[in-house]
N, C-alpha and C positions, 0 to 999 in steps of 0.2 A: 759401389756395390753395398746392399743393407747386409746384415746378418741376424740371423734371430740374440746370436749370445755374442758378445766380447770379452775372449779371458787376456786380461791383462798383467800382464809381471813385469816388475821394475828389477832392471840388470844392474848390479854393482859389485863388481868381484867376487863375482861366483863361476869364474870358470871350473871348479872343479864339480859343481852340483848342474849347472844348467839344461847340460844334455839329458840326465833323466828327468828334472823335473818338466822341459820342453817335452819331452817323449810323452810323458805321461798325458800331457794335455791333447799332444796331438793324434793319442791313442784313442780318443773320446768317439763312442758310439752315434755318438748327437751327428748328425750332416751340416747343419749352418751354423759355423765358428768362426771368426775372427781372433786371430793371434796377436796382440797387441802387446811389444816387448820394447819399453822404454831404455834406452841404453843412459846412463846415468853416469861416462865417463870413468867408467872404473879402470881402464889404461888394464887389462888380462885379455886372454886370447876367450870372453867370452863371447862377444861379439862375432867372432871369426867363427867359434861352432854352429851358431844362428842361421849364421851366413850359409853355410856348408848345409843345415837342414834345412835351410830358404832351396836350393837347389837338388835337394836329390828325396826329401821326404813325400808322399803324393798329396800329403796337404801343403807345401811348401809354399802354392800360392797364396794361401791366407792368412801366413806371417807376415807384417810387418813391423817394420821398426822403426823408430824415432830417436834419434841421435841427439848428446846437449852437449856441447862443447867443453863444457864444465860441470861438476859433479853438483846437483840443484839437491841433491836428497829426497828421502823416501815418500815424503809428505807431497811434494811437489809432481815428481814422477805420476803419483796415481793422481791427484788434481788432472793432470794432462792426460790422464787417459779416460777420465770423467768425459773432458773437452771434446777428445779426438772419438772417441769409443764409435762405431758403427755398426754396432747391435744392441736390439731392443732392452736388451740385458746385460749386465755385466757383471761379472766374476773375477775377483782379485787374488792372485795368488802370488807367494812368494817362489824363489829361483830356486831354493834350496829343498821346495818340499815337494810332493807330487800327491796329482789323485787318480782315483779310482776309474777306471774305463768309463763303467755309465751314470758317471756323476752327473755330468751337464744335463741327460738325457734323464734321470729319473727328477731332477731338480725343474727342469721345464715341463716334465709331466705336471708337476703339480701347481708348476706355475699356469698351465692353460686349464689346468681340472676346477680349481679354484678361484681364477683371477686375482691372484696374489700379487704383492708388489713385493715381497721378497720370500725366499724359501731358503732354512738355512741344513746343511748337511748335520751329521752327527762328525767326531773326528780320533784319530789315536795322536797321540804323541808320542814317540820312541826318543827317551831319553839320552846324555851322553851314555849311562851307564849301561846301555842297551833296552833298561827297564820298558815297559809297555806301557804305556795309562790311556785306558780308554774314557772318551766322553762325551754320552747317548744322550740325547734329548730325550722326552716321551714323544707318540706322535700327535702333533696336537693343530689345530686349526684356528688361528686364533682370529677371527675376520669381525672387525666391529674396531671402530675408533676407540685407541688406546690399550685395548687388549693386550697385544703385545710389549709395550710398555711397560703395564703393572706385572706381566708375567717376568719380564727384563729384569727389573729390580726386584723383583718378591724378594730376592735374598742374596747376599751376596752371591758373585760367581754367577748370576742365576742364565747369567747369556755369554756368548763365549767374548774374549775381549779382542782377539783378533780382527781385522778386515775381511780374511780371507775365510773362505769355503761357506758364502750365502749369494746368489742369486740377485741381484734387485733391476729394478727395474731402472733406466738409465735415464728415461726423462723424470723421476719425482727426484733423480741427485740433483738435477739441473734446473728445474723448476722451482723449487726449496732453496738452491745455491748453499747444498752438502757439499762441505769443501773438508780437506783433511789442514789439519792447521800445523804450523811451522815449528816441529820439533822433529825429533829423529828417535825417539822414544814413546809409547803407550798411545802416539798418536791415532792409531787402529780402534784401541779404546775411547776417548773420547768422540773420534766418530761414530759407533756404533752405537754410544751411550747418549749422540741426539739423533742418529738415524732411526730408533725404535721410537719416538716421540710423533712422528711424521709418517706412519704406516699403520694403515688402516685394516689390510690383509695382508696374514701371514701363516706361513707354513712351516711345522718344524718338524723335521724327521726322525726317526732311532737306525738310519740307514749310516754309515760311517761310507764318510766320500773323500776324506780328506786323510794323509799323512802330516805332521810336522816332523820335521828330522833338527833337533836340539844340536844346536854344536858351541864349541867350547869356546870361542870367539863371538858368543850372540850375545847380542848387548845386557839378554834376561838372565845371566848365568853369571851374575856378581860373584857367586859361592866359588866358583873355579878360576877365579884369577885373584892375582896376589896385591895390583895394583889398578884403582880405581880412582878415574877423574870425577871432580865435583860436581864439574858443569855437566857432567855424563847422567851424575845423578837430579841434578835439576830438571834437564830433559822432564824424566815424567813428571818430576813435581810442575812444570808448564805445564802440559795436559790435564791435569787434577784444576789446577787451579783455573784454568779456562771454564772446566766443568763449572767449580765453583760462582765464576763467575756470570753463569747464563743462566743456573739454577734459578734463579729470583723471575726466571721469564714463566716457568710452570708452576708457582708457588700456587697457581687455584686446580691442579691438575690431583685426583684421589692418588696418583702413584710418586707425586712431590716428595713424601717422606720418606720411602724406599728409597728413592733416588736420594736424596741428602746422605742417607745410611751408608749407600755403596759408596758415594764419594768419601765420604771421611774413612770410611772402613779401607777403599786405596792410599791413603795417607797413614792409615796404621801401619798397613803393608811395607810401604815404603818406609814411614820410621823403625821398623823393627829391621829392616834391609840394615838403614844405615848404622843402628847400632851393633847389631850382628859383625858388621864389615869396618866397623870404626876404623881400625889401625889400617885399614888399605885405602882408603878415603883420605885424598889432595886436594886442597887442603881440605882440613876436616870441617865437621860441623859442629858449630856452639851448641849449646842447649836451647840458647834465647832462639837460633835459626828453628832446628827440630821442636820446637809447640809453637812457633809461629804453622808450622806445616798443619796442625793439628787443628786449626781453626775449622770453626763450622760454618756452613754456608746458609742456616738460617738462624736468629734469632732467638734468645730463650723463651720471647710472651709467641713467636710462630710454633716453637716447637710444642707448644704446652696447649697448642689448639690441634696436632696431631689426632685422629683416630689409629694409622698405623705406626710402630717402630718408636712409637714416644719413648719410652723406656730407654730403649737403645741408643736413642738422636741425643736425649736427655745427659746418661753416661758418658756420651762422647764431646757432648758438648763442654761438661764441667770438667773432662780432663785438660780441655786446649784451653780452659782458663785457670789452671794451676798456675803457682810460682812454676817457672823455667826446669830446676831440678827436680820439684816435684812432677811436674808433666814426664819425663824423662822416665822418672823409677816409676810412673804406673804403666807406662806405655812399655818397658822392660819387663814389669808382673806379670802383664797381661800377655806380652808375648815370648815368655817364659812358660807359664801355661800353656799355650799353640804352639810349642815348640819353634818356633820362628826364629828366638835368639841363644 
């Protein structure tokens, strides 16, 4: 059986959020869906709620699920539902969070009004602390090779970093061979930071279609826990540095320099994490590790032929050639000002 949409979500011990964030999908106004729920070995009764709405929900039929013997992780999970997926489209969302009734349905309006190859939601995020933070797109159309690219990177933050809550279309993942790559951290990120490279039409809405629900065990919430693995924090630094290293393939592309900017600028991010978080960090990190992080991913004679972000590329660039402590106390200045550390 085809479907127009495939919402896929990767299960791993979240029996305690499943059932709403399943509800929410299966609440969707849109008629042809495909429920595509990777079970990812997480050994909790969340599988068994699945089960229970496979049989008594009226869309029950168009759940399915894929079982792994062993727990493969987040990366792999949605790889396979790239694979498996049996609609024209496909939508990832996480167990934990939930959307909006006429998500699918207003995201596929504009996916046939247009002929878009992806349309992404606006979304809120509700903090641990209850707090609200909403974040709106303008709405905007961006159809013409690269468009959406230099829109991507205009600035940092400037596309959401998530996987979840856009639309795309399921043969240009598999045609292209968009794969999510093997970490368990910001991996979301660097896919979406080559998927805007490869999309020709797109759509972006001020419509809010998406929840995120923050919780205190999420890998992104360093700040609430007392004790942090290393290799936890390597995770994104793999994803950055992947980035890093496939940037040289757009180096003739006008939105090349933005993009160099956002990647170094998530390695800011990240070093200001670690030093923020020093004394909870096992083992910890040298100074010589943290401006190795710092590196740029283009050259100082590529950067200085910049039209956009020179300035910026330029700054960033001469910080991650500092002596070790010096890189350290600028990259602490500067995120002593942004309040980061």
């Amino acid at each position: 059986m085809k479907y127009d949409v495939t919402i896929g979500i990767p299960v791993y011990r979240s029996e305690a959020y499943i059932r709403r964030a399943l509800e929410s999908a299966l609440n969707q106004t849109y008629p042809s869906i495909e429920f595509l729920l990777i079970d990812d070995a997480g050994g909790d009764g969340a599988i068994a709620i699945i089960q229970e709405m496979q049989q008594t929900h009226q869309r029950g039929a168009d759940i399915r699920i894929i079982s792994h013997d062993s727990n493969w992780g987040v990366s792999a999970s949605r790889n396979q539902m790239i694979e498996e997926a049996k609609g024209e489209y496909l939508y990832f969302m996480d167990s934990d969070d939930r959307i909006a009734a006429h998500t699918i349905s207003l995201l596929m309006q504009n996916c046939r009004q247009y002929e878009a190859e992806v349309v992404f939601g606006s979304y809120e995020k509700i903090e641990i602390s209850g707090e609200l933070i909403v974040c709106q797109y303008p709405s905007l159309q961006l159809l013409g090779k690269d468009k959406l690219a230099e829109f991507a990177y205009r600035k940092y933050g400037g596309i959401q970093a998530s996987a979840c809550n856009y639309l795309v279309k399921t043969s240009l993942l598999r045609e292209n061979h968009l794969r999510f790559i093997d970490t368990n951290y910001w991996e979301d990120l660097a896919f979406t930071f080559d998927l805007v490279t490869y999309i020709s039409r797109a759509v972006l809405l001020p419509d809010i279609t998406y929840t995120y629900m923050c919780r205190e065990d999420s890998l992104s919430h360093y700040q609430q826990r007392k004790a942090i693995s290393k290799e936890e924090v390597m995770q994104g630094i793999k994803a950055i540095n992947y980035l890093k290293d496939t940037s040289s393939l757009l180096y003739d592309k006008e939105y090349y320099p933005n993009r160099c900017y956002n990647i170094v600028m998530s390695d800011f991010y990240i070093v200001c994490t670690i030093l923020k978080q020093r004394n909870c960090i096992q083992p910890s990190f040298t100074n010589r590790e943290i401006k190795a992080l710092m590196n740029h991913p283009a050259t100082w004679k590529q950067i200085s032929t910049f039209r956009q972000s020179r300035l910026k590329n330029q700054c960033l660039y001469l910080i991650g050639r500092l002596p070790s402590s010096l890189c350290v106390a600028a990259v602490w200045s500067l995120g002593k000002l942004k309040k980061l550390v």
